[in-house]
N, C-alpha and C positions, 0 to 999 in steps of 0.2 A: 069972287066973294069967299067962297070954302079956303082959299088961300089966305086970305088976310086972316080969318076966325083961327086957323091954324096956325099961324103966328103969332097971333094974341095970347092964346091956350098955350103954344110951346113957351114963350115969353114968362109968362106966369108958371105954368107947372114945373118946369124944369128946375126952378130955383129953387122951387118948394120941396119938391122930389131931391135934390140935391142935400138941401140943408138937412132935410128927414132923415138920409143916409148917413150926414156925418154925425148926424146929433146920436142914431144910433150904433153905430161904432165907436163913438169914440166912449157911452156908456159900456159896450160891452169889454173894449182894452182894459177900461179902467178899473171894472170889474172882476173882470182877469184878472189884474196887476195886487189888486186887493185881496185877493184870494189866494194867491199865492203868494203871499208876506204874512199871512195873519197867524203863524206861529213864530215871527221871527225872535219874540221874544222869548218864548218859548226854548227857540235852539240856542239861544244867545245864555239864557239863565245853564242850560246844562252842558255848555262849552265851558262858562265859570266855573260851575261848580265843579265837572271834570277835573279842570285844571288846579281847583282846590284842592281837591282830595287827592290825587293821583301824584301830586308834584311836593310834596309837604318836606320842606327845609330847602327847594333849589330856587323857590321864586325870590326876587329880592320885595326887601317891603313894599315897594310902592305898587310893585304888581300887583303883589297879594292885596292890597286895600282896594284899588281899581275893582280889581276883580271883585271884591267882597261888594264892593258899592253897585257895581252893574248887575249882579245876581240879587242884591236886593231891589234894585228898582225896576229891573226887569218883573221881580216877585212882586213887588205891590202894587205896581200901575198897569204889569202891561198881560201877565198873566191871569187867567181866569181859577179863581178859588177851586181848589180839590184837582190844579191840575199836576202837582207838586207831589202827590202823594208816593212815597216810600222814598224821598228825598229829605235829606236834613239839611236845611240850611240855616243853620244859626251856628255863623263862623264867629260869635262877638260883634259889636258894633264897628263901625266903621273907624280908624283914626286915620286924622286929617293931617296930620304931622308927616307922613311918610311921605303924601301924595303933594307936597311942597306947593299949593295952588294948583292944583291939577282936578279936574273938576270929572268926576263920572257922570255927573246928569246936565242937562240945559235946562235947569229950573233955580229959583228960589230954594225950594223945600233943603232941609238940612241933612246931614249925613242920619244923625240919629232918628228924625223924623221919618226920613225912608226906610232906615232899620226896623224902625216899631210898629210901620203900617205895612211890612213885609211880612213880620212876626202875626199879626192878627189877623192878615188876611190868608194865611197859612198856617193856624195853630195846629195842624198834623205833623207839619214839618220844621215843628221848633226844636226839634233835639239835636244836639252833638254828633255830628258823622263822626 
């Protein structure tokens, strides 16, 4: 009889016990994963900007626009306010001519729209490098 209850029991809990463990690991990777990405925009805006400043007359246009365009969307969607500080990013608006259908975001929103919500969400850092 103790035999059977002990099969019943292993039967049931093991599954449970099982799924309990995956359910928390695979919160804890993902949480990991997530914590360790959460400046990427961050490093992605001042690899731009870097390469803005540092590089001035050897990039060809279409670089330079890319780049203008991912330092700003980087700045207004994916960076948190005052994290810019003693950085200028206001290289001019974005043109689209250079970047011949080459697109720096996966959205809708426009070049200049991302421009202007970069700009206000960073009014410290709207001045001229």
């Amino acid at each position: 009889m103790n035999r059977k209850i002990f099969k019943i029991l292993r039967s049931a809990i093991l599954p449970v016990t099982t799924l309990a463990v995956g359910v928390l690991a695979g919160w804890y990777v993902g949480t990991a994963r997530y914590a360790r990405t959460i400046y990427r925009g961050l490093d992605e805006a001042k690899v731009c900007y870097y390469a803005l400043t540092h590089t001035k007359g050897v990039l060809d246009p279409q670089t330079r626009e890319y780049l203008k365009g991912r330092l700003y969307f980087n700045a207004a969607y994916e960076i948190q306010s005052g994290w810019l500080q003693g950085y200028h990013i206001d290289f001019g608006p974005v043109d689209d001519a250079p970047l011949k259908g080459l697109k720096f975001m996966k959205d809708i929103t426009t070049s200049d729209e991302v421009y202007m919500d970069a700009l206000k969400k960073h009014p410290g850092s709207t001045g001229r490098p």
